[in-house]
C-alpha positions, 0 to 999 in steps of 0.5 A, spaced: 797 335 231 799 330 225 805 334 224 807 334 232 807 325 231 810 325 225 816 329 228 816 325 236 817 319 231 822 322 228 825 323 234 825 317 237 826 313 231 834 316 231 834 317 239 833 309 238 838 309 232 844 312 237 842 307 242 843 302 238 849 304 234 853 305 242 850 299 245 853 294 239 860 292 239 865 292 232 864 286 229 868 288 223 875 284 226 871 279 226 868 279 219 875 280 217 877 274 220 871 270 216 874 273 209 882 271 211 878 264 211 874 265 206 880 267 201 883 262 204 878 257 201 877 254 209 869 255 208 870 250 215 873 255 220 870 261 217 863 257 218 865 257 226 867 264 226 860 266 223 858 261 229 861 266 234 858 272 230 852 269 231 853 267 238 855 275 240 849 278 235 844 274 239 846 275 245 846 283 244 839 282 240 843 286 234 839 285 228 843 287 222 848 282 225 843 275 226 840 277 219 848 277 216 850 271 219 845 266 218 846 268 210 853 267 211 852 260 215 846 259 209 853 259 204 858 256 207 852 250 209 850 249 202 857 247 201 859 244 207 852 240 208 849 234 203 842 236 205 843 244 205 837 246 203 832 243 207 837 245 213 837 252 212 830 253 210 829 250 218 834 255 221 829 260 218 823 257 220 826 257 227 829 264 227 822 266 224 819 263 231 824 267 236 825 274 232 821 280 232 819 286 228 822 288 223 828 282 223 821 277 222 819 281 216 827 281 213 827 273 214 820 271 211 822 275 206 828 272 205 825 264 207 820 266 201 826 267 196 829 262 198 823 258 197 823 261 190 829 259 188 828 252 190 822 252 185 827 255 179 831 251 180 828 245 181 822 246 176 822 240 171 821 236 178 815 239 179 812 240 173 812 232 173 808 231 180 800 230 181 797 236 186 795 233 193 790 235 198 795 236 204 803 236 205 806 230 204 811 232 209 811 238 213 818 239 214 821 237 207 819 242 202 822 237 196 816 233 197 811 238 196 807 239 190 807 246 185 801 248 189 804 247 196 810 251 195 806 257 191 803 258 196 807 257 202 812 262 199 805 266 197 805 265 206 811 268 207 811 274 202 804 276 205 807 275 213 813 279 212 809 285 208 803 285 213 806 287 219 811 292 216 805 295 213 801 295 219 807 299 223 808 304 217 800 306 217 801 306 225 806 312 223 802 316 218 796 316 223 
């Protein structure tokens, strides 16, 4: 009977697979406008043509496009924005509200090492500040204190390690 699921799973995940791969359109051209820009050192208006990739990935609900446009418009934002980091950190979160499995997982994930790396590169900032109850400001991960943000980066591993575990253990049942 295991061997019966485990082949039917098999099947639909690479029927699911074809499918996905006809319905999606090439975006190749599209990203190979986006690094014209780029080696041009036009990060501006390769930012809009990620903002169109975007736009045509959500649209389509194509995961593995969403998941590379919002890391490419988190590049370009840090160095087109003053207030990058808290700015890409809230496109996550909102990203995070919208999507589902498996792209859920793939942005917590990637939100927890975002905040991680704000926490290497800003650690004798945190070194100095007093542990508090409560967030200062929800909204504004700078503000926090070093237990605040551990845990919060603890959160989002923990989400995005849950669910994939779930659906892997769904599998081998």
């Amino acid at each position: 009977m295991r061997k019966i699921v485990v082949i039917l799973s098999v099947i639909i995940l690479f029927s699911l697979k074809a499918k996905s791969q006809q319905q999606y359109k090439n975006y190749d051209d599209l990203w190979k406008r986006v690094q014209k820009f780029e080696e041009s050192n036009l990060p501006k208006s390769a930012l809009i043509e990620v903002e169109k990739i975007y736009n045509n990935a959500k649209q389509e609900n194509n995961a593995p496009q969403l998941i590379k446009t919002l890391l490419f418009k988190s590049k370009y934002a840090l160095i087109l924005e003053e207030d990058a980091q808290l700015n890409i950190i809230n496109s996550f979160k909102s990203e995070i509200s919208t999507t589902e499995f498996p792209t859920k997982n793939i942005l917590e994930s990637t939100l927890a090492n975002l905040y991680w790396q704000y926490f290497k590169q800003s650690r004798w900032k945190f070194y100095n500040r007093t542990a508090t109850e409560n967030k200062v400001d929800t909204t504004d991960f700078r503000t926090w204190d070093l237990q605040t943000l551990f845990k919060e980066i603890h959160i989002y591993f923990q989400k995005s390690e849950v669910s994939t575990f779930n659906v892997t253990n769904l599998l081998s049942a």
